[in-house]
C-alpha positions in Angstrom: -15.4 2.7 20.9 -18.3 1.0 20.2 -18.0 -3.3 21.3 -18.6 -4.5 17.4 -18.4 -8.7 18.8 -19.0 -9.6 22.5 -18.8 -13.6 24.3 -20.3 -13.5 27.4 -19.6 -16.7 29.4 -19.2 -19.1 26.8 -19.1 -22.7 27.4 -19.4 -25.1 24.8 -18.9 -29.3 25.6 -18.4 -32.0 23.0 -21.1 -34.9 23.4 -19.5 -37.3 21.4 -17.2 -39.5 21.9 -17.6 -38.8 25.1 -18.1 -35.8 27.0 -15.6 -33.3 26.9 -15.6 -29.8 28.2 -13.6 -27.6 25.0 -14.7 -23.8 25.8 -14.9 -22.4 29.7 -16.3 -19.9 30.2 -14.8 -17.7 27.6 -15.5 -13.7 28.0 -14.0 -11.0 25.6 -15.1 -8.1 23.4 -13.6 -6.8 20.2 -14.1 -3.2 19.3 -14.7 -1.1 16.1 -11.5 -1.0 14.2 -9.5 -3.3 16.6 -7.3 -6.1 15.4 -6.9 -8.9 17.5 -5.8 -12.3 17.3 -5.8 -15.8 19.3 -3.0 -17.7 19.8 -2.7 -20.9 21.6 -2.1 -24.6 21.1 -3.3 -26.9 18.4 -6.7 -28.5 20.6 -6.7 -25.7 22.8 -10.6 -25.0 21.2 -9.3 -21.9 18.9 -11.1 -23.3 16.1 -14.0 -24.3 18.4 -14.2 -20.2 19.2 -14.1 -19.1 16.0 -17.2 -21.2 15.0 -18.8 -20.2 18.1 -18.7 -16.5 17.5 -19.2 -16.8 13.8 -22.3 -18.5 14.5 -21.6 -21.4 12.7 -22.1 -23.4 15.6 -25.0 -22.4 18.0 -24.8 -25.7 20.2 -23.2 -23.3 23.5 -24.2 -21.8 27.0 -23.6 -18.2 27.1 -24.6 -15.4 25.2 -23.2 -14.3 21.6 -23.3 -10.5 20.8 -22.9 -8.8 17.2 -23.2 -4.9 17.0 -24.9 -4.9 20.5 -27.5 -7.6 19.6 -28.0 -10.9 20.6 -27.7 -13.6 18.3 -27.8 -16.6 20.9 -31.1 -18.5 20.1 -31.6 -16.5 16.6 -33.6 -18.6 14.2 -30.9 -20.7 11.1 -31.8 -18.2 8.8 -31.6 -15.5 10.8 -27.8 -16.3 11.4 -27.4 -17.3 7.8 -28.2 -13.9 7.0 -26.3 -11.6 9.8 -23.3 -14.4 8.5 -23.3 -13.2 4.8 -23.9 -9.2 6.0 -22.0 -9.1 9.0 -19.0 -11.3 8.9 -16.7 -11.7 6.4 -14.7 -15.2 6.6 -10.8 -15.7 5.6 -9.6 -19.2 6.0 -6.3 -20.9 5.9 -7.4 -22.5 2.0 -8.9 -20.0 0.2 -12.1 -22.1 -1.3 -12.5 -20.0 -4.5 -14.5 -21.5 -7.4 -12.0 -23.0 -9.7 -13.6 -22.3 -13.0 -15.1 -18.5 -12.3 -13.1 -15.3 -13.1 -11.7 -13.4 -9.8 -14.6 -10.9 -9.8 -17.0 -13.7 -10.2 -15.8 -15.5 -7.0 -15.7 -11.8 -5.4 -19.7 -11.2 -6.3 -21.1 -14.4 -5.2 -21.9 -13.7 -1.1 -23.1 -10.4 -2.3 -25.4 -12.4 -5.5 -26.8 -14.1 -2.5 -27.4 -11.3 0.0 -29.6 -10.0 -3.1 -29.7 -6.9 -1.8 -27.9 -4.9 -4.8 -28.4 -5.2 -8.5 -25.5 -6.8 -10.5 -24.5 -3.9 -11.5 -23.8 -2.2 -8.3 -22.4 -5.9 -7.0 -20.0 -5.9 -10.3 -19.1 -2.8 -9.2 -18.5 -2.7 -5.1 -16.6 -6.3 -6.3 -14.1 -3.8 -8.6 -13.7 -1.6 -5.7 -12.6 -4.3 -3.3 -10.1 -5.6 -5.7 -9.0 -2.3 -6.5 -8.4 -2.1 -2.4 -6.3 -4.7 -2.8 -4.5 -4.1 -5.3 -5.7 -6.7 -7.8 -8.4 -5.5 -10.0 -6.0 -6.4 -12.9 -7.0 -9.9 -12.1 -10.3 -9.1 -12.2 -11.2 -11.1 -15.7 -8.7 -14.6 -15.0 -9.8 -17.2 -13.6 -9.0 -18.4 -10.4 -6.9 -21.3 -11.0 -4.7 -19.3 -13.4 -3.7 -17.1 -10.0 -0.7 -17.8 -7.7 -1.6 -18.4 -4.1 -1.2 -15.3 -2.7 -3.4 -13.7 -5.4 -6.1 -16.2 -4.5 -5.4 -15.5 -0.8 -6.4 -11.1 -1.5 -9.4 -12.8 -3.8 -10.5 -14.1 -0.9 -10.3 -11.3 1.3 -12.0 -9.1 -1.3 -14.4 -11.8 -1.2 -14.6 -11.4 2.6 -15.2 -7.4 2.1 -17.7 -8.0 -0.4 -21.0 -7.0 1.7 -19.2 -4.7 4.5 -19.2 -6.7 7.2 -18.5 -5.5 11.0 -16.2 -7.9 11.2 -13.6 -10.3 9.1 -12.7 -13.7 11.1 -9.9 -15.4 10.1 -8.4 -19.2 10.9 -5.4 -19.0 10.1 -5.3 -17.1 6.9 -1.5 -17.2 6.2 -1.0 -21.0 7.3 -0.3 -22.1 3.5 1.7 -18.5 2.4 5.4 -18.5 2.4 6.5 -15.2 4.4 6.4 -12.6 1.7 2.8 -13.3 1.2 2.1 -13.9 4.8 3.4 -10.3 5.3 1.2 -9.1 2.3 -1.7 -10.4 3.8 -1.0 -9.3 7.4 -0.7 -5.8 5.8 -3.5 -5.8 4.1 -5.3 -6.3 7.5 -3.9 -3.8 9.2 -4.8 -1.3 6.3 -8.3 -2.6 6.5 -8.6 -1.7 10.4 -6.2 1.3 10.6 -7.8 3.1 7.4 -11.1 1.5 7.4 -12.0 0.9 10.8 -13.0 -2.6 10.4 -12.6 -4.9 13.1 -10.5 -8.2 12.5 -10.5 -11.0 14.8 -7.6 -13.9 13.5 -6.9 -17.3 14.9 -3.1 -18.1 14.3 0.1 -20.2 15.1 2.6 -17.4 13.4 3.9 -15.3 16.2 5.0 -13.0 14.3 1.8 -12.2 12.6 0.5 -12.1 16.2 2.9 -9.6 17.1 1.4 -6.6 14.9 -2.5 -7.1 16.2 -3.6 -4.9 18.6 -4.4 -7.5 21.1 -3.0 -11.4 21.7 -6.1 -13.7 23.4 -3.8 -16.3 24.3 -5.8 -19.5 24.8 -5.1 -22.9 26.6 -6.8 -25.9 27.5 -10.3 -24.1 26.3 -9.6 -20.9 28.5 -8.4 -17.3 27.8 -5.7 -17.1 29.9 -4.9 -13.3 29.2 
């Protein structure tokens, strides 16, 4: 199987307030179609990871790797743009826009990947909420939707411009368990049926339990 995201001896030290030394040498690969998570302690640099390998954060040693290429020392727009193709996002709060419809909030990282007319955006947006098994939503808008609606809007929103990969932090910290379990099986759809790769940051065991793969981190290492 083909390495979709690959860390190659990733370090990463906070300046401020003083120096400290969060990511050591971190080395792993995720492959098309697998579903992995990280587990570990709250300040074991989880978080820290997530925003290294999303490129969110480019101040690191080591090299970063997306579909074989290196992004490590890629220009800001560069990454701005392999972030909005490549990598679809899924946080623990869902940061939908309030006041748009569902389908508008779905559209928008594909409005500004500009790569598709609106129609064929309007229309790949359907489609993902029709994946999901919300297109009857697609017209309300998104404060009028329960939390584990806005929770699949988001993930639509995340599928919008077929990434390589979704990245999660903690995407089912504010769901009770039914919708936890909804969204977990929603990802495991996505990478059984779809052969997307997932890569999740979590504290629910459970959750951790039907991935693929556990990273367990501690003290800024992977331990196994």
């Amino acid at each position: 199987m083909e390495k979709v995201l690959e860390a190659r001896n990733i370090d990463k030290h906070f300046k401020k307030p003083v120096l400290f030394h969060v990511l050591k040498d971190i080395n792993f690969s995720v492959k098309q179609g697998e579903f992995v998570s990280i587990m570990g302690k709250s300040g074991c640099g989880k978080s820290t990871l997530l925003y290294v390998l999303s490129t969110m954060d480019t101040d690191y040693e080591g090299e970063l790797l997306l579909n074989n290429q290196l992004l490590t020392g890629e220009s800001p727009d560069s990454l701005s743009y392999v972030r909005n193709k490549h990598i679809g996002f899924v946080f623990q709060f869902h940061y939908l826009l309030a006041e748009f419809t569902v389908l508008e909030n779905v559209m928008l990282p594909a409005r500004k990947l500009a790569e598709k007319s609106s129609e064929e955006i309007e229309h790949d947006a359907l489609e993902k909420l029709r994946i999901l098994g919300i297109d009857n939503l697609a017209s309300k808008k998104a404060y009028r939707i329960s939390g584990g609606e806005k929770q699949r809007v988001a993930i639509a929103r995340a599928l919008i411009n077929d990434p390589a990969i979704i990245m999660g932090d903690e995407p089912t910290g504010n769901l009770d368990s039914h919708n936890s379990e909804n969204v977990f099986n929603i990802f495991r759809q996505l990478s059984d049926e779809r052969g997307l790769s997932l890569l999740i940051v979590t504290h629910d065991k459970d959750f951790a339990k039907g991935t693929d793969r556990i990273i367990q981190m501690e003290d800024g290492r992977i331990i196994k």
